[in-house]
C-alpha angles and dihedrals in degrees: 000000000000127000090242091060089042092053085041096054085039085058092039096048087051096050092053088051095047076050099048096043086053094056100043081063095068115093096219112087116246125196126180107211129191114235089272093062101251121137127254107172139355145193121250098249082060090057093048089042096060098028101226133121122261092259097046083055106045111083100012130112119273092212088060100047083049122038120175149194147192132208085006089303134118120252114225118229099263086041089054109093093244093061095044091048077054093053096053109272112147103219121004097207122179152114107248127182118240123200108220111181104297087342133098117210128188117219130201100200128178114194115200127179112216116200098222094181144333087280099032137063129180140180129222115199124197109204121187131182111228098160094117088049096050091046088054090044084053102047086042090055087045085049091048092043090042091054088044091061099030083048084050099043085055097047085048092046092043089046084043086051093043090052098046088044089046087046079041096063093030090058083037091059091042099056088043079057102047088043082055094052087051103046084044088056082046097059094035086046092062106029087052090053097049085039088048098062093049079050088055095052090044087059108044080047096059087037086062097038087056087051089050087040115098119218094242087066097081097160097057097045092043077055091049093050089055093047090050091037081061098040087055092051095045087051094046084051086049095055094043089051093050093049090049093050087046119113112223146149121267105282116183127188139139105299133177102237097197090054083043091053087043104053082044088060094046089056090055101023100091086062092045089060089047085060095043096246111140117208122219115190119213110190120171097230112244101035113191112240115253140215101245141137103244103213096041093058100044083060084055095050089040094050086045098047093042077051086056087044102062101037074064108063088139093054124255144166126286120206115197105191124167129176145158102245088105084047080054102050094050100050078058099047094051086043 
């Protein structure tokens, strides 16, 4: 052999190992396979990756060295990337997950056939170890999936906050109400008592004029019917106001509700006309009697009608109506 090939395969030796050097830097392990699939050579980080001596490396099977599996189970060996780069496949892309030893990795690996020459094939095959991304990604994707439910279980327990403080004041309104009813009973309770004994006088005081009064005198005594006829119906007003302010336990019994609603309305409808709101009443004729509790309700169609009083600051008209068409409905309803 001349100098000159000598110098040439020297060059060339030295080139292959540059190349080689180089290769065994890169982190990705990187394996040359016959047509067969056997391995001919092979970059360091393979050798580190499957844990086996050089010789026990060159020659063998690289589906063997590495076997390989997906979802937990284990690829055949037509299903493994190497076979199918044999077969034809362009590029066998694909993570795969490798058993070394207790632990799991995870391995991005890209098959290629290379056509060497007419007579030879080969395959080159890029392995790269992505087991510490994929468990950040999945971590990433825990994390994500972690801040979703805790951000939903904040918007439901604000939701769930803004419900019970909304239930809070409107509890809160209702007992100031309630403090103002009674306060309101109070107050009637003890100006009807001190109104109902002038009333009493009034009246024994018309009871003896009528006595004095002849009956020639038919326009006194026609005067002293109207001022007992009032006093009556202020008493009458002063009875049904006691009985309203009075505290006492839930009492049910068959009631009329139409003569309920109405006594409500005499007790406020002094202050409606004050206010220029005229009242119509629209009761169905023959009403059925109902179980209530007649003082209780008369708070409820007090409250309602006061409601009515002041949406009404210009004055207005108020209609009561009451039927039995709901009565109805439900008979129907339980038959």
């Amino acid at each position: 052999m001349s100098d000159a090939r000598e110098a040439e395969l020297l060059q060339l030796r030295t080139k292959l190992e540059k190349i080689e050097l180089a290769l065994s830097a890169i982190l990705d392990a990187i394996v040359w396979t016959d047509e067969a699939g056997h391995v001919q050579w092979f970059s360091s980080p393979f050798r580190r990756l499957v844990g086996r001596p050089d010789q026990e490396i060159l020659g063998a099977a690289l589906t063997e060295l590495l076997p390989l599996e997906e979802g937990g189970c284990q690829l055949t060996a037509e299903q493994h990337p190497i076979a199918r780069a044999l077969a034809g496949q362009p590029n066998a892309i694909g993570s795969y997950e490798f058993r070394k030893a207790e632990r799991l990795l995870i391995l991005e690996i890209l098959a290629a056939r290379v056509q060497v020459s007419r007579q030879e094939r080969s395959t080159v095959v890029s392995i790269r170890d992505v087991t510490a991304r994929k468990q950040a990604e999945e971590q990433v994707k825990q994390l994500a999936a972690a801040a979703t439910a805790s951000a939903e279980s904040e918007r439901k327990r604000a939701a769930e906050l803004d419900r019970a403080y909304r239930e809070l004041k409107e509890t809160q309104s209702m007992l100031v109400q309630a403090e103002k009813m009674a306060a309101i009973g109070q107050l009637a309770s003890g100006i009807a008592h001190e109104v109902k004994n002038p009333l009493g006088i009034i009246l024994q005081g018309v009871n003896f004029l009528e006595e004095e009064i002849s009956d020639e005198q038919a326009q006194q005594i026609e005067v002293l019917k109207m001022i007992k006829e009032a006093v009556r119906r202020s008493d009458k007003i002063i009875r049904d106001l006691l009985k309203f302010s009075r505290q006492a336990p839930v009492e049910t019994q068959l009631c009329d509700a139409a003569v309920v609603m109405s006594e409500s309305l005499t007790l406020v409808e002094q202050q409606l006309a004050l206010k220029n709101i005229t009242v119509a009443r629209e009761f169905a004729p023959s009403l059925p009697v109902v179980m209530l509790d007649e003082n209780q309700m008369k708070q409820v169609f007090i409250n309602i009608i006061m409601n009515a009083f002041h949406a009404m600051p210009q004055g207005g008209a108020l209609t009561l109506r009451a039927s039995r068409q709901v009565l109805q409905e439900r008979q129907r309803g339980v038959g």
